[in-house]
Structure formats: C-alpha cells, structure tokens
N, C-alpha and C positions, 0 to 999 in steps of 0.2 A: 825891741820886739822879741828878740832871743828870753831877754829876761823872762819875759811871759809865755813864751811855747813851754822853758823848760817849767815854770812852776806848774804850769795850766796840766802838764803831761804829768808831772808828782802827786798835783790832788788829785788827778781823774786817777791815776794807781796804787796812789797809797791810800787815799779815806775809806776803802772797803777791807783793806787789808788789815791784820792787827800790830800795825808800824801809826804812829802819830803822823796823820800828815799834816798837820797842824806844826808840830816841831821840827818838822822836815821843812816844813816851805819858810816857819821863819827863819833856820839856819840859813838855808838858803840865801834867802831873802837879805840877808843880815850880812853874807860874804859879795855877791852881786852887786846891792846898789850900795849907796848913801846914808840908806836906811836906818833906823834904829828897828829895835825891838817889837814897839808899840806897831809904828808902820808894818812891820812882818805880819802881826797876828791880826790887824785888818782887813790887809792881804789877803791870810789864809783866812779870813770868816767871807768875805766876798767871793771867793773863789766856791763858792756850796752854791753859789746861784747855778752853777754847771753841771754840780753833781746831782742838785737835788731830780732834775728833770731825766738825769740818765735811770733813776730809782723809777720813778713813778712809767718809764716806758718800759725798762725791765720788768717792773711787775704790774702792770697796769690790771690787771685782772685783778689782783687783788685789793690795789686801791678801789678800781673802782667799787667791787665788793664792801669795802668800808666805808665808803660816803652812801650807797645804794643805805646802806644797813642805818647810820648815823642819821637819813633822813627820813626813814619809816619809822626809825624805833626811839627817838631820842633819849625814851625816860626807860627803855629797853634795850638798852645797846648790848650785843652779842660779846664773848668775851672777848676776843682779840678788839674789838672799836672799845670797850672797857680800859684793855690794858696798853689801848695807845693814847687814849685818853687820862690815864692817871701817870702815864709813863712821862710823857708830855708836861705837865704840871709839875709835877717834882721834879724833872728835868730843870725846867727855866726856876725854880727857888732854889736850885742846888747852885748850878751854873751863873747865872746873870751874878751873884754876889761876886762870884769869884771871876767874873771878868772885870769887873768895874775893880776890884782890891789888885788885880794882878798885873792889870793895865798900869794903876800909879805907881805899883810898887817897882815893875819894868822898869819905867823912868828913870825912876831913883836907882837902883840900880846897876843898868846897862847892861855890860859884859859879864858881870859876873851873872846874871838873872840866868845864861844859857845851860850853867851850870844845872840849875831847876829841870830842865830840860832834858840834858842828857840823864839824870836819876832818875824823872818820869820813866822815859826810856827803858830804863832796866826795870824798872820796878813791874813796868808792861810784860817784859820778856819773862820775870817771873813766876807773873802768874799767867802766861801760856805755858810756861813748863809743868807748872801746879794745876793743873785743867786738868777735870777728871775723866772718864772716861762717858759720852754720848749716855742721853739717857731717852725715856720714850714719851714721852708727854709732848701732845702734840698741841696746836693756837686751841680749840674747843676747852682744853684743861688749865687754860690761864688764869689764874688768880690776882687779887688784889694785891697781894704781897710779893709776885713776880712785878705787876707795874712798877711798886716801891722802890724793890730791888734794882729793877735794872732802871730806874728814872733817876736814883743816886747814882748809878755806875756813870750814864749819859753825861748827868752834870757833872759830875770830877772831872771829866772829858775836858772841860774846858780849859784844864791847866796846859799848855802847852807842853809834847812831850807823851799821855797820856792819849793812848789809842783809844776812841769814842766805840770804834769795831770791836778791838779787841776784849774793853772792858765789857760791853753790853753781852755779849755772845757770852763770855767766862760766864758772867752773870747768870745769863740764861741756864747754861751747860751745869751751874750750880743746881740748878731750882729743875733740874731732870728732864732739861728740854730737848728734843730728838735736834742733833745739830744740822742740820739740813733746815729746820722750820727756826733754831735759834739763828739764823744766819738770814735768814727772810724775815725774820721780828727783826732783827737790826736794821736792815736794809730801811723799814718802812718805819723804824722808830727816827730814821735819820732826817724824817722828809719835815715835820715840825719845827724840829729842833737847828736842821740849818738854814730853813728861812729864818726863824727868829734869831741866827747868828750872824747872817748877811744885814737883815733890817741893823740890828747892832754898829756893825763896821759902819754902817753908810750915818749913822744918828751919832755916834763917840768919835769915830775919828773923824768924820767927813772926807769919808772918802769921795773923790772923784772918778765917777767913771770916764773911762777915757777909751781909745779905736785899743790900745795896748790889755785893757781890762778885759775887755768884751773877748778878743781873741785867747786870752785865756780862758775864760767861763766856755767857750766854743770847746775849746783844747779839753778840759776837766771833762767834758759832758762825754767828745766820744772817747773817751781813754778809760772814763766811769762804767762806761756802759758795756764797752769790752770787760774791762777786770771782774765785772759783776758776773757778768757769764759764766767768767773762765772760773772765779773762785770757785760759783755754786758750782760747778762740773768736778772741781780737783781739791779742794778744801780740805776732803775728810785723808787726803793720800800726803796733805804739805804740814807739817809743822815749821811757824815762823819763829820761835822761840831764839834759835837761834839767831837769826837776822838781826832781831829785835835786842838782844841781846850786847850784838858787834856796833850795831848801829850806836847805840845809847852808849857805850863805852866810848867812841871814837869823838862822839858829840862832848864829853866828859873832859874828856882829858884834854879837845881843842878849847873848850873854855877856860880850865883851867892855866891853859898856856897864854891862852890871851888875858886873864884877869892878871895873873901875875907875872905876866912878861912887861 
C-alpha cells in the first residue's frame, strides 16, 4: 500500500508539472517492486484515471463549454473544440505507434531502456531553458496548425521521460500563446489523451485493478487537483528547468550504473 500512496502522490504532482511523470513513476516503480519496465509504464498510464477527473473539476467550466459547443455546432466547432479535436488525433497517430514499439523494445532491453529516460529528461529541461518569452494569442486565435503542433508534442509524450506538460505548453509558448491560456490548453488537451492511455494499460498489459490501484487513482486525483491550482497561481514566477535538468541527470547516470555494473 506504500508503494501506491507514493506513486499515486508523484502523478497527481508531477503530470502538470514540466518533469515526466511518466519517468518518474517508472523509476520508481522499477526501484520498489519486482517490476520491470513494461510493468512501470502501465502503471504510470493507469494512474491518469486520477488525474484526468482532477482536470475536468479544475476547469469544469470550460469543459463543459466545449461539449455545450461540440453539440450545437458539430460541423461548426469553435476554435478551441477545433484545436482539441485535431490536437487529439494526431496525438493518438503520434503516440499509440510509439507505445506499442517502446513497450517491446523495454523488454528487450531492461535496464539499459532507463538510460532513454534519463536523456528524455534533459532534453525536457532543455527546451524549458529554450522557452521564449509569453506571447498574446489567446483560445479564439487557435489554428489548425497549433492543433498539429502541439498534437505531435502530446504524442512524443509518450516516450517515457518526456514531459507531456512541459512539451505541449513549449509548443504553445512557440505558436505566441499567452502562458496562462497555454497552461489551460494543456490541461484540457490532457483529458483525451489519458483516458486513451489508461484504456491502453488495461488492453496491452492487462493490467489488474486491485483495492492497492484504486487508492492510488484516489491519491493522483487530489494531489492533481491541488498542483493544478497552485501551478495556474505561480507558474509564470517558477522555472522548472533546472529540476528538470538534475532530475534527468541523476536518472542518467543510475542507469548507467546499473547497465554496466
């Protein structure tokens, strides 16, 4: 039951953050139990049954706003139901390939696979250092070509390692989206994308849910739904660059200790 408070409290604070919490819970996961790798990243796709509900009550106004819109307008969708709709799509043709190639390659693998991990890691911190500075474009000014954009950032997401937060927002913060509003497009790009990463876990690995499952999904939800608050409130005053940075190094160089020890 430990095992699952601590990862249940990692997703609910790391999957908003721009840290992988996807690579964090498999480390984890991977030092704690029995586990392999594969097992970890199941794990962390099951564990978005917690988070996705904490999104949808933090912004629930806005959801509800996009389904009200989705079902008056369908062949008229407003541009934010647009750009979560094309966001969405090229999301799962980016992603699902590379879960299903990274799952077998895991296997084969092992230990050495975390190495992948810890370099995701850095390569996140680097382009939060590389983030340019807020720009004003706010959800009415959403284009086809922002869905694109951040629907490939989402799916790269799926490498373990690879902040799903960190990339879509950069994204955003590219294409001159006011960071406050890129920070609420990710939020609510996340609500698609991790039920269809949960449905995954439960069809590829067969995962079991269990009384130990649940109380994490519990755990993730209110730890989600705090972090969410507190980012939107203090966001624009933290740079995670650095975290991001120490974190991915540390994950680095334990892999490497254990591939070649």
């Amino acid at each position: 039951m430990e095992t699952a408070i601590i990862l249940g409290l990692l997703q609910g604070a790391l999957e908003w953050l721009p840290v992988s919490s996807q690579g964090a819970i498999v480390a984890v996961h991977s030092l704690v139990s029995d586990g392999g790798i594969p097992e970890g990243i199941g794990y962390s796709l099951w564990l978005h049954v917690g988070t996705v509900p904490s999104v949808l009550v933090a912004f629930r106004k806005e959801a509800a706003r996009v389904v009200r819109d989705a079902l008056a307008r369908p062949t008229r969708p407003s541009p934010l139901t647009a750009f979560l709709l094309v966001s969405t799509l090229v999301s799962g043709a980016v992603g699902l390939p590379l879960l299903l190639y990274l799952t077998d390659l895991s296997e084969r693998a092992g230990a050495a696979a975390m190495i992948v991990v810890g370099a995701a890691l850095l390569l996140t911190g680097c382009l939060q250092l590389a983030r340019p500075s807020d720009g004003a474009r706010g959800r009415k000014d959403l284009s086809l070509r922002d869905g694109l954009l951040t629907g490939v950032a989402q799916g790269l997401a799926a490498i373990p390692g690879l902040s799903r937060s960190g990339l879509t927002v950069a994204a955003l913060l590219y294409r001159g989206i006011d960071r406050r509003e890129a920070l609420v497009l990710s939020f609510l790009m996340s609500v698609p994308a991790s039920l269809g990463a949960a449905a995954f876990a439960g069809l590829r690995e067969g995962f079991t849910i269990s009384t130990e499952a649940l109380v994490a999904a519990a755990i993730a939800f209110c730890a989600g739904l705090l972090t969410i608050n507190a980012l939107v409130a203090a966001a624009e005053r933290i740079n995670f660059a650095a975290f991001v940075l120490v974190a991915g190094a540390a994950i680095t160089a334990g892999a490497l200790w254990q591939t070649l020890g």
